[in-house]
N, C-alpha and C positions, 0 to 999 in steps of 0.2 A: 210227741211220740204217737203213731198211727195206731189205728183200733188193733190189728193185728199183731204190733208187736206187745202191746198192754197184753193180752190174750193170753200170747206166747209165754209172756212172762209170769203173770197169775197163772196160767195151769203151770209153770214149772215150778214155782212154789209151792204152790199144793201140794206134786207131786211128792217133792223132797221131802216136805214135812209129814201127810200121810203113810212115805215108806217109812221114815224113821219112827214114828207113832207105831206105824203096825208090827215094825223089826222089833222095837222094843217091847212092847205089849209080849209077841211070842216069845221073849226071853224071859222076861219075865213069869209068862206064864210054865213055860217048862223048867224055871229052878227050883229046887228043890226048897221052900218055902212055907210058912205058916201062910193062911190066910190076911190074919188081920197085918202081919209085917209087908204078905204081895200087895193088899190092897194102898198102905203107905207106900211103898216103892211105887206103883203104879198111878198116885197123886204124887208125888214129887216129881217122877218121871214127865207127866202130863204139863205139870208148871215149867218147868226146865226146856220141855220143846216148845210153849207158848212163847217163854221169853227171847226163844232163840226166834224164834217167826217173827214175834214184834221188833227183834232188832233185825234181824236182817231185814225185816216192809222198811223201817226209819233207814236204814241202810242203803236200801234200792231208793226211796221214795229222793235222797240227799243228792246221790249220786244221778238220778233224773234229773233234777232241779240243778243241779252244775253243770251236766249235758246241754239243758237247755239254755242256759245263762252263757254258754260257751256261744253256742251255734247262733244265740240272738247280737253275742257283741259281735262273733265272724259277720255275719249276714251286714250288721251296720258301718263293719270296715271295710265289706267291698260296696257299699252303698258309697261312703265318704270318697274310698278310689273314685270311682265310675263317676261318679260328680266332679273334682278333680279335673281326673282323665278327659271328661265331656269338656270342661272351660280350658283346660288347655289345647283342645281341640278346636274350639271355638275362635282361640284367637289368634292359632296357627291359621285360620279361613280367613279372617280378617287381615290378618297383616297379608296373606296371599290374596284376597278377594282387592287389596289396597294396591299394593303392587301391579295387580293387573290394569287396575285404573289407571295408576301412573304412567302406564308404559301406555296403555289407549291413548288417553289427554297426549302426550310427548307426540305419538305416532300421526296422530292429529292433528298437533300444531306442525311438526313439518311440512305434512300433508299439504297443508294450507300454502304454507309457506313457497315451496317448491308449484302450488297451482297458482297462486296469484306471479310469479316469475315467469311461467308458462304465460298466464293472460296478457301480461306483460308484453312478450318478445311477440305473442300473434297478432298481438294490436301492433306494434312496432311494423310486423312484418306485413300489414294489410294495409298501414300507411303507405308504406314504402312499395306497396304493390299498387295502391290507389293513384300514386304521385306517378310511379312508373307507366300505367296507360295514362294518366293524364299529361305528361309531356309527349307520351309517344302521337295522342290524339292533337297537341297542337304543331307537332313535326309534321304531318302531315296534313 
């Protein structure tokens, strides 16, 4: 919880219980009453808004502590996603980082394949071009 909403929240406790303290007190004091019975009404009264302050602090204080107990398991479910989500990522890159290799390597080996058949047919044809001025130089 941030400093500010702690704040928030103790002044409005206060508040609540201060008015009801003060509401009470002036009802008290304007009934029509002996002294020594307002002064008993006015310790019973005083006890009776203590108890209700301390349950409602253990009340808030409960109801904090399951807020936070909330928001720490949220926080460590999307921690678990996102780690998850990250290695499935990961190995969607690899089988695609794999495939591209394969399809290199493959593209490659043609490559080769199709240049050594080329090397091939130009030796072939520089024989055949060697032989052809060589007979034409003994025709003549």
């Amino acid at each position: 919880m941030t400093n500010e909403v702690k704040g928030l929240s103790k002044g409005l406790v206060v508040g609540i219980f201060a008015g009801a303290a003060f509401g009470a007190i002036l009802t008290l004091l304007y009934a029509p009453k002996s002294g020594k019975k307002l002064r008993g009404d006015i310790k019973t009264r005083t006890r009776d808004l203590t108890e209700d302050a301390e349950n409602y602090l253990l009340n808030a204080k409960k109801k904090a502590f399951q807020l936070f107990d909330d928001v720490k398991k949220k926080s460590e479910s999307l921690v678990i996603d996102s780690e998850s989500g990250l290695e499935s990522i990961m190995d969607e890159s690899e089988q695609l980082l794999n495939d591209a290799k394969s399809i290199v390597d493959n593209s490659v080996h043609v490559g080769k394949g199709k240049l050594k058949k080329e090397r091939e047919r130009f030796k072939l044809a520089m024989k055949a071009g060697i032989n052809a001025y060589q007979d034409e130089k003994k025709d003549r």
